[in-house]
C-alpha atoms as an extended CHARMM CRD file, in Angstrom:
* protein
*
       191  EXT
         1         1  UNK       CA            105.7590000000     -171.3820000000      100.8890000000  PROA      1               0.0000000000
         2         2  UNK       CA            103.6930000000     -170.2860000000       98.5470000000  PROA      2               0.0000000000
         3         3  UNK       CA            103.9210000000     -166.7060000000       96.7920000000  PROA      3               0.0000000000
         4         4  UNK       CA            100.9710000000     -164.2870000000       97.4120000000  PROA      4               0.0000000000
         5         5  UNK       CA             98.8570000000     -163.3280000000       94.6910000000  PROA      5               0.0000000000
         6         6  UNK       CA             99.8160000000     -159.9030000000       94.7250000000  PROA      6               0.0000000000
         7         7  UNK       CA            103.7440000000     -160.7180000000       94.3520000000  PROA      7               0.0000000000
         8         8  UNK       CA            102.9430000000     -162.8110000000       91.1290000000  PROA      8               0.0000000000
         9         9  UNK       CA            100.5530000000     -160.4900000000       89.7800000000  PROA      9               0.0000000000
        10        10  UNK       CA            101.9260000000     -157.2080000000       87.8190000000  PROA      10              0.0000000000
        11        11  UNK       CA            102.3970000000     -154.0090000000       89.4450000000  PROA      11              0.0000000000
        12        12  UNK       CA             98.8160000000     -152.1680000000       89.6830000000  PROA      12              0.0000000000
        13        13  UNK       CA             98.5000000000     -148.3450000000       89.4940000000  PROA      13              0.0000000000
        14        14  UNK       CA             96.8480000000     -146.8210000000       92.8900000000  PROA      14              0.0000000000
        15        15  UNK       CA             93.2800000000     -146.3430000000       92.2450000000  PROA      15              0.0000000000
        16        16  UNK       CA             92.1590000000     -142.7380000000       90.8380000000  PROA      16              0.0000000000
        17        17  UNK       CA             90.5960000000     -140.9340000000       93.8490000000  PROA      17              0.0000000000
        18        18  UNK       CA             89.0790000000     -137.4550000000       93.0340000000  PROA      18              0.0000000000
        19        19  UNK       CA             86.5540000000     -138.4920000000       91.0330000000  PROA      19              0.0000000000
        20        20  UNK       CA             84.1620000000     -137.7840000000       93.3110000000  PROA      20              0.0000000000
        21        21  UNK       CA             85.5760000000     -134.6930000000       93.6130000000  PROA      21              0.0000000000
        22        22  UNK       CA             85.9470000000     -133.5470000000       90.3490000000  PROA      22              0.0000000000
        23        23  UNK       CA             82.1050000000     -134.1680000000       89.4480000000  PROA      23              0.0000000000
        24        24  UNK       CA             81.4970000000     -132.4110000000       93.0780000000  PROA      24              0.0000000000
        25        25  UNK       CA             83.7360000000     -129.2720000000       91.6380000000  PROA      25              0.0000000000
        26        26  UNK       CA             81.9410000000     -129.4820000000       88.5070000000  PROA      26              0.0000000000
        27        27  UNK       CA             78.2640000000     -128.7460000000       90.0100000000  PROA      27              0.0000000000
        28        28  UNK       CA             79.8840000000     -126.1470000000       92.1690000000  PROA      28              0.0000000000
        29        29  UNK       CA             80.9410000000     -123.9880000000       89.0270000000  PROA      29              0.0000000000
        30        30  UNK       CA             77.7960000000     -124.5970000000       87.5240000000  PROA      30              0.0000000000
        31        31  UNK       CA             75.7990000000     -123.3460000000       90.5540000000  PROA      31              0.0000000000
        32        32  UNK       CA             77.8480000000     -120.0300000000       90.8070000000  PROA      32              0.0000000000
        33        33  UNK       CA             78.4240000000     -119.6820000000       86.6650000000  PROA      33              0.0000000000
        34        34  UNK       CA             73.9770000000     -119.7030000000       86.7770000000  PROA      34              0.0000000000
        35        35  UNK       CA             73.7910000000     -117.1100000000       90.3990000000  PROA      35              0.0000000000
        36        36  UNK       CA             76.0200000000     -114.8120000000       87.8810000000  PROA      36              0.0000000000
        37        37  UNK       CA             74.0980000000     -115.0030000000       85.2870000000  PROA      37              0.0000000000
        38        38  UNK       CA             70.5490000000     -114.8730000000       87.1460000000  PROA      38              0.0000000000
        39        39  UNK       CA             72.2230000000     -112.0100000000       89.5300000000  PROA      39              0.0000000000
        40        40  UNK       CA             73.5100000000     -110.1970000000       85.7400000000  PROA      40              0.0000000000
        41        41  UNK       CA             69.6150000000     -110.4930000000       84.4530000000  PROA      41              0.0000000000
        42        42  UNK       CA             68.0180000000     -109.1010000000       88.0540000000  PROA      42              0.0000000000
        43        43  UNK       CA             70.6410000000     -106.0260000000       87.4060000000  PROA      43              0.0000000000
        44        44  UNK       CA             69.8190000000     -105.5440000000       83.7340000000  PROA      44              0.0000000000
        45        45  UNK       CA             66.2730000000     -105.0180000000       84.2280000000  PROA      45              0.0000000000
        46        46  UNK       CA             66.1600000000     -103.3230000000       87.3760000000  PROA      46              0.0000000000
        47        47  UNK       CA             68.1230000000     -100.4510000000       85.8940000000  PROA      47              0.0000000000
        48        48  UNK       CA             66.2640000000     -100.2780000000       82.6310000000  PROA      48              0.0000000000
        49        49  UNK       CA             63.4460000000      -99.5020000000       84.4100000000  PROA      49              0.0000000000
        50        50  UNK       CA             64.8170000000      -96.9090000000       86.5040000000  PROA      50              0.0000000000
        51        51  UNK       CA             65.1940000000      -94.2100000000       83.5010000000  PROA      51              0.0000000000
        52        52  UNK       CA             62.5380000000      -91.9610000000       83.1340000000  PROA      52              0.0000000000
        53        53  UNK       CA             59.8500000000      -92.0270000000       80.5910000000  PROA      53              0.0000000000
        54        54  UNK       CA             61.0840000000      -90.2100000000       77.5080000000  PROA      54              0.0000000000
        55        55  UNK       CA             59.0420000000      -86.6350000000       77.6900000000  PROA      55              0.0000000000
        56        56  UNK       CA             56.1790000000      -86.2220000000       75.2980000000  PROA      56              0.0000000000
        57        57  UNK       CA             56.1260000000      -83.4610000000       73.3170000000  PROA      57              0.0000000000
        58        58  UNK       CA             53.6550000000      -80.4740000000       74.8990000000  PROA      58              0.0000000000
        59        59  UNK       CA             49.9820000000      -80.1650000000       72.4850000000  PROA      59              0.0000000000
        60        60  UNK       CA             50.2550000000      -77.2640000000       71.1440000000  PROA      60              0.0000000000
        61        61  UNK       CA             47.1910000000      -74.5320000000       71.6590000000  PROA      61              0.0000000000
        62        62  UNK       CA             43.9800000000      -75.7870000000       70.1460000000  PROA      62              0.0000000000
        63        63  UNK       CA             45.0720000000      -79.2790000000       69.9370000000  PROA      63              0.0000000000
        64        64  UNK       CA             43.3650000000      -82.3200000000       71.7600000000  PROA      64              0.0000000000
        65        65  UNK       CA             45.6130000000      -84.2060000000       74.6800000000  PROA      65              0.0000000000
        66        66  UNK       CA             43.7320000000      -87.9050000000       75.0880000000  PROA      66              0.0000000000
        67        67  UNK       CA             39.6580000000      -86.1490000000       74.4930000000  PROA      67              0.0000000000
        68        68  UNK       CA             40.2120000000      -83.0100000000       75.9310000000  PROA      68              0.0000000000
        69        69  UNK       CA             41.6860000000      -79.5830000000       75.3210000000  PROA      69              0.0000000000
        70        70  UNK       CA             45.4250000000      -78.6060000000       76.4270000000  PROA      70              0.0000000000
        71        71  UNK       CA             45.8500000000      -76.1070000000       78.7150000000  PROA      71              0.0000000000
        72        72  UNK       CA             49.0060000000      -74.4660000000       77.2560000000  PROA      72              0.0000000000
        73        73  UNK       CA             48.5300000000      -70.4570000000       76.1930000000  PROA      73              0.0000000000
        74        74  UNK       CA             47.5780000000      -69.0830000000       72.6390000000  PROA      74              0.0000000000
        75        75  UNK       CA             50.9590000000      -68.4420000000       72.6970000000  PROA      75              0.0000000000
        76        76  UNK       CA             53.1540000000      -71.5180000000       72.2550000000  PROA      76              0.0000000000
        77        77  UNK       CA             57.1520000000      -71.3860000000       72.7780000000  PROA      77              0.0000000000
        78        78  UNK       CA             59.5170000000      -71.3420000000       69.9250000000  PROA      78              0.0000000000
        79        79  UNK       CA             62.1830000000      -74.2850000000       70.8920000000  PROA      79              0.0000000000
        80        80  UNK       CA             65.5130000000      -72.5300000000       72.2020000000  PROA      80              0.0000000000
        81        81  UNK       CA             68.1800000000      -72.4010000000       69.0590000000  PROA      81              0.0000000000
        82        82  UNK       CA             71.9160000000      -72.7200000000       69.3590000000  PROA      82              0.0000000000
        83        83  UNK       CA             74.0860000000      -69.1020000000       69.3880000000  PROA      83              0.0000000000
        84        84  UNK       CA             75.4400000000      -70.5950000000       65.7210000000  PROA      84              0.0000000000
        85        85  UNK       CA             71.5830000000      -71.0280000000       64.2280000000  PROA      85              0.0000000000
        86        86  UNK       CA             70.9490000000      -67.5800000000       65.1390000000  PROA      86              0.0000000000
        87        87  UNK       CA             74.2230000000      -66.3420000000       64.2900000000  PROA      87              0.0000000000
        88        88  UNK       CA             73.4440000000      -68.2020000000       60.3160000000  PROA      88              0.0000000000
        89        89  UNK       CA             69.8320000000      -66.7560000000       60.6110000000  PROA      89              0.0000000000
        90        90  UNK       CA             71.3160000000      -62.9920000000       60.9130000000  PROA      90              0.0000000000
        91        91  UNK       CA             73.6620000000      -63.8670000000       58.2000000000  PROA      91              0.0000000000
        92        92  UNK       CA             70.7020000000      -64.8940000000       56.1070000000  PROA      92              0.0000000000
        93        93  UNK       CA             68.5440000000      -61.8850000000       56.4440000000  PROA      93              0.0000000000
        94        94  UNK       CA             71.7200000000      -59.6290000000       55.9170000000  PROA      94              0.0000000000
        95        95  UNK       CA             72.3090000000      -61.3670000000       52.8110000000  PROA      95              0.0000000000
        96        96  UNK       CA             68.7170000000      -60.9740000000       51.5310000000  PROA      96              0.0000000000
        97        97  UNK       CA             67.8410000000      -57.0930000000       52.6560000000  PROA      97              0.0000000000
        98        98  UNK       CA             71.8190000000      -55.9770000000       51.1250000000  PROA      98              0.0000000000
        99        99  UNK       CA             71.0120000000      -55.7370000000       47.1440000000  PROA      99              0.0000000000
       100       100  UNK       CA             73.5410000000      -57.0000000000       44.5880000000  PROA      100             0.0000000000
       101       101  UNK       CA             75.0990000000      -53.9340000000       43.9220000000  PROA      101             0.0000000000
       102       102  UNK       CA             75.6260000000      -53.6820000000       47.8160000000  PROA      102             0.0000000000
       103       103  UNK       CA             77.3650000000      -56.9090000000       48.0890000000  PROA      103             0.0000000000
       104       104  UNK       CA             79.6970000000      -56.0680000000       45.0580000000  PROA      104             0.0000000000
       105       105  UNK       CA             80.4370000000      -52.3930000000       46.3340000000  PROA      105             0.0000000000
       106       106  UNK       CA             81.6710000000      -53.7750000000       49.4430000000  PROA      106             0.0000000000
       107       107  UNK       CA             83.8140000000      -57.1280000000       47.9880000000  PROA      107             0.0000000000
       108       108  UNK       CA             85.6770000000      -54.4290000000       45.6230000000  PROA      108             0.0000000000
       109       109  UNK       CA             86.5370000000      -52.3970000000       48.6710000000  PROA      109             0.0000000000
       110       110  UNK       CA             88.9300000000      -55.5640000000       50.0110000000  PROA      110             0.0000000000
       111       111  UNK       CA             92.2400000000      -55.9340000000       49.1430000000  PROA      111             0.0000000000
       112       112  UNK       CA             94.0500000000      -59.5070000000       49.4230000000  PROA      112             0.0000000000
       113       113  UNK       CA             97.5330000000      -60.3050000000       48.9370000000  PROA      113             0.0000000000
       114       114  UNK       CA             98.9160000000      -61.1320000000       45.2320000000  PROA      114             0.0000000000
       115       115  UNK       CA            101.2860000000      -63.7190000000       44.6500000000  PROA      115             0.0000000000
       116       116  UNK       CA            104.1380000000      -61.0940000000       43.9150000000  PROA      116             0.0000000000
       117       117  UNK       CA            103.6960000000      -60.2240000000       47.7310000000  PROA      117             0.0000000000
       118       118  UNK       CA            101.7790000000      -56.7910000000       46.8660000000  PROA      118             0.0000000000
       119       119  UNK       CA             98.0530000000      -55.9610000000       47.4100000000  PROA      119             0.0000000000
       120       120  UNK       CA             95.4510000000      -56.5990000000       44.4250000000  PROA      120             0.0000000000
       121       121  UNK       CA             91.5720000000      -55.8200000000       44.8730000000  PROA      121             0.0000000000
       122       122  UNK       CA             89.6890000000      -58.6830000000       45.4830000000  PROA      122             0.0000000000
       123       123  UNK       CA             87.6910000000      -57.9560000000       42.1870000000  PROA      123             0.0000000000
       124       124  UNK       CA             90.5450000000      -58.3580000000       40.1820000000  PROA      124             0.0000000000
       125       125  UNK       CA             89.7760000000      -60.3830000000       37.2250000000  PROA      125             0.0000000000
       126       126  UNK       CA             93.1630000000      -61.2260000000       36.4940000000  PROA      126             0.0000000000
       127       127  UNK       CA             93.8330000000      -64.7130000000       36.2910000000  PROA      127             0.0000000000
       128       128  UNK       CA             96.1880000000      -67.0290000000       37.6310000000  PROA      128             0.0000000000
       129       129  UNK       CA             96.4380000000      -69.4120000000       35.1380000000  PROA      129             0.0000000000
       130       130  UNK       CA             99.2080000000      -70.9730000000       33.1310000000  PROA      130             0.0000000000
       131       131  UNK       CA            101.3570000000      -68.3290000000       31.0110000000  PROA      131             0.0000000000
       132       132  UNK       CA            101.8460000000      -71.1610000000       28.8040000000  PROA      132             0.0000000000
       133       133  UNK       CA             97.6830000000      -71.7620000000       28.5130000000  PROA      133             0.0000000000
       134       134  UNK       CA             95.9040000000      -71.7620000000       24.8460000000  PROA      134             0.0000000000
       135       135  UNK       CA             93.7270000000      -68.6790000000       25.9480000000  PROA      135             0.0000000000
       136       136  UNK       CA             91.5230000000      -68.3370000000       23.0230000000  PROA      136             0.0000000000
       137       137  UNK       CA             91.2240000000      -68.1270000000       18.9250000000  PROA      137             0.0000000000
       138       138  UNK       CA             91.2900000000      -64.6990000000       17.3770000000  PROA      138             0.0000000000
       139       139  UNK       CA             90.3390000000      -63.4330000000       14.0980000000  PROA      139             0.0000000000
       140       140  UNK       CA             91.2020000000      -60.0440000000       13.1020000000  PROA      140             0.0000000000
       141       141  UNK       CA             89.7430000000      -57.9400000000       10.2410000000  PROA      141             0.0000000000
       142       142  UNK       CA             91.5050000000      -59.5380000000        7.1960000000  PROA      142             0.0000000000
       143       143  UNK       CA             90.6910000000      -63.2070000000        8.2930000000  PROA      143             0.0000000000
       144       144  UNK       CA             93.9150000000      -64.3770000000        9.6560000000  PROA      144             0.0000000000
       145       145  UNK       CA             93.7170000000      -66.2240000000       12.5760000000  PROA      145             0.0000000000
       146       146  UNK       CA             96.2230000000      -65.7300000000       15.7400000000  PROA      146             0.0000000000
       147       147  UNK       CA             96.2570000000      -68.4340000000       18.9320000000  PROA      147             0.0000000000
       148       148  UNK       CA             96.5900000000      -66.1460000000       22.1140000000  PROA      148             0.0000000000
       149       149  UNK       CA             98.6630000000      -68.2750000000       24.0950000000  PROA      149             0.0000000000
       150       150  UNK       CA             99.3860000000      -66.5100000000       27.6750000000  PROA      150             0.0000000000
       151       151  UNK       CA             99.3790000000      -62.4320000000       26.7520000000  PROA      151             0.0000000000
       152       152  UNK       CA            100.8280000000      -63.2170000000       23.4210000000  PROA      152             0.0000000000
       153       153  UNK       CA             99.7180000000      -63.5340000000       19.9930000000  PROA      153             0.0000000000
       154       154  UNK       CA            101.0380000000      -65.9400000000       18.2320000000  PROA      154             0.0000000000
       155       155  UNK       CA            100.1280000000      -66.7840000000       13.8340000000  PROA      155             0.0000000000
       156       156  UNK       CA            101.5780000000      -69.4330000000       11.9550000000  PROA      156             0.0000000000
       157       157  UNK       CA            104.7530000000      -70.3600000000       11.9260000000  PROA      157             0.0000000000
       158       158  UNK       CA            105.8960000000      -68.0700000000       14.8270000000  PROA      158             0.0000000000
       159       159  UNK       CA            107.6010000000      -69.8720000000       17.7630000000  PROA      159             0.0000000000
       160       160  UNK       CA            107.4550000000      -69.9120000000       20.9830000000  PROA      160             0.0000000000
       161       161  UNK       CA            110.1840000000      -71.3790000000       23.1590000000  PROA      161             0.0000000000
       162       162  UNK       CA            111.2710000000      -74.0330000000       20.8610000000  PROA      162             0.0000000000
       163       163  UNK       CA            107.8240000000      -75.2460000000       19.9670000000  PROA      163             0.0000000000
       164       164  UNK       CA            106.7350000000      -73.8910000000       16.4210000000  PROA      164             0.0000000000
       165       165  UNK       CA            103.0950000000      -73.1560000000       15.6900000000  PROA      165             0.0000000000
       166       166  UNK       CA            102.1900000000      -74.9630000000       12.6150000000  PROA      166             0.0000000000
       167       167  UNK       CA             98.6730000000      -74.2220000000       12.3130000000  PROA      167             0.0000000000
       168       168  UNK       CA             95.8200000000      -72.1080000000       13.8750000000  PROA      168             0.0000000000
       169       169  UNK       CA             92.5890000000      -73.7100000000       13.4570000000  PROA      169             0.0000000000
       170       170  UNK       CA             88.9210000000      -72.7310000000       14.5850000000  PROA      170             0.0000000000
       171       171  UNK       CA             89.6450000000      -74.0240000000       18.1480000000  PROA      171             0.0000000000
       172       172  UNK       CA             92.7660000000      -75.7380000000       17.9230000000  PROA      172             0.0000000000
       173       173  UNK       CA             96.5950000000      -75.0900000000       17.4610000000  PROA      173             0.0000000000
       174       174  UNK       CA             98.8750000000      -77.5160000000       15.9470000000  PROA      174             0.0000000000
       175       175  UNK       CA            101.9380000000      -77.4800000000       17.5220000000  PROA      175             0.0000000000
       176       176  UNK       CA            105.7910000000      -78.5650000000       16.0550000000  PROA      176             0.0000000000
       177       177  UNK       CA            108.3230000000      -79.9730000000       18.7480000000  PROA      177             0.0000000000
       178       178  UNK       CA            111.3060000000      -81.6000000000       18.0260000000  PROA      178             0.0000000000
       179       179  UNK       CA            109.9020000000      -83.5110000000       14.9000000000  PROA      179             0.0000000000
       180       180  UNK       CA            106.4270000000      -84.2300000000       16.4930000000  PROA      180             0.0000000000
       181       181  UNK       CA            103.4420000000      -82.5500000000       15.6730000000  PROA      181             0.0000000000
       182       182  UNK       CA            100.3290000000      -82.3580000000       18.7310000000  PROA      182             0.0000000000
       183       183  UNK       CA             97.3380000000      -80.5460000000       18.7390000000  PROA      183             0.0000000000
       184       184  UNK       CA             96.1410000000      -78.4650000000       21.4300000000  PROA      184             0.0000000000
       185       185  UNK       CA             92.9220000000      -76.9380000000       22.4750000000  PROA      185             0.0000000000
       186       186  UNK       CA             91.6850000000      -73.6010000000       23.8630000000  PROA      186             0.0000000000
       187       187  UNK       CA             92.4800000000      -74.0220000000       27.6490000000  PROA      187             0.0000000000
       188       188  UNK       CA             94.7040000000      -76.4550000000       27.7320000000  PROA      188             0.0000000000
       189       189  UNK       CA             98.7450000000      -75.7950000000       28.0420000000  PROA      189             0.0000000000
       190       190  UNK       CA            101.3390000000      -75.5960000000       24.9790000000  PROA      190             0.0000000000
       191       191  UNK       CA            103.8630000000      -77.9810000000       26.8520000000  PROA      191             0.0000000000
């Protein structure tokens, strides 16, 4: 006998089915991916053209609306202000009737709290500044110059804290501390 064709031949792989159906699948998606998109676009401009118009502003008296004359009143209507506008507007006008010595009669009359925990007027000058702070340059009478460092006067060669004033200058201080001489200005700290 003879062997078949098919024995001798090597093992085929079954044929590919599907790919009918894969290219059918294919135009499916596309059809409904393009009714989404078409049905997206109908729903887009449908609703943009369901807003209103945006309202045009109302001609004021006298003025001409498209060749003829509005009918509004002499009178036009101021536009409606927020409660904090007219609160700021009565603030203003306060402010500019009340004359300056007004104002500072009636600051001086508050009290705040000091950093001690006492009451101080409000007017107090005092300041809260470094106790340590090159206040100012002072020249007495005779010419001698004294640096007024906190409340304290201070000439050459006092000390203060372990820092020895070496100099006192028109607007500087020279300062000696441990073996190192610095200069310091009027407003600025000692150490």
């Amino acid at each position: 006998m003879m062997a078949s064709r098919k024995a001798a031949a090597a093992p085929q792989r079954p044929r590919a089915r599907g790919a009918k159906k894969g290219a059918a699948n294919q135009y499916l998606y596309m059809a409904i991916g393009g009714a989404v998109v078409v049905t997206l676009v109908v729903v887009l401009l449908t609703t943009g053209r369901s807003q209103p118009a945006p309202a045009r502003p109302k001609a004021a008296a006298g003025e001409e609306v498209r060749g003829k004359r509005a009918k509004s009143s002499s009178v036009e209507k101021a536009p409606r202000r927020s409660r904090r506008e007219d609160r700021a507007a009565a603030r203003r006008s306060r402010r500019s009737e009340s004359s300056r010595e007004e104002r500072r009669r009636d600051r001086s009359s508050r009290t705040r709290r000091s950093e001690s925990g006492g009451f101080a007027r409000s007017s107090s000058r005092r300041s809260n500044s470094n106790p340590n702070e090159l206040k100012a340059i002072i020249v007495d009478a005779t010419g001698s110059r004294y640096a007024l460092v906190g409340e304290k006067r201070l000439k050459t060669g006092d000390d203060l804290e372990g820092r020895r004033i070496v100099d006192v200058g028109a607007d500087a201080v020279k300062v000696e501390y441990r073996a190192n001489t610095y200069t310091v200005r009027v407003g600025q700290p000692i150490y």
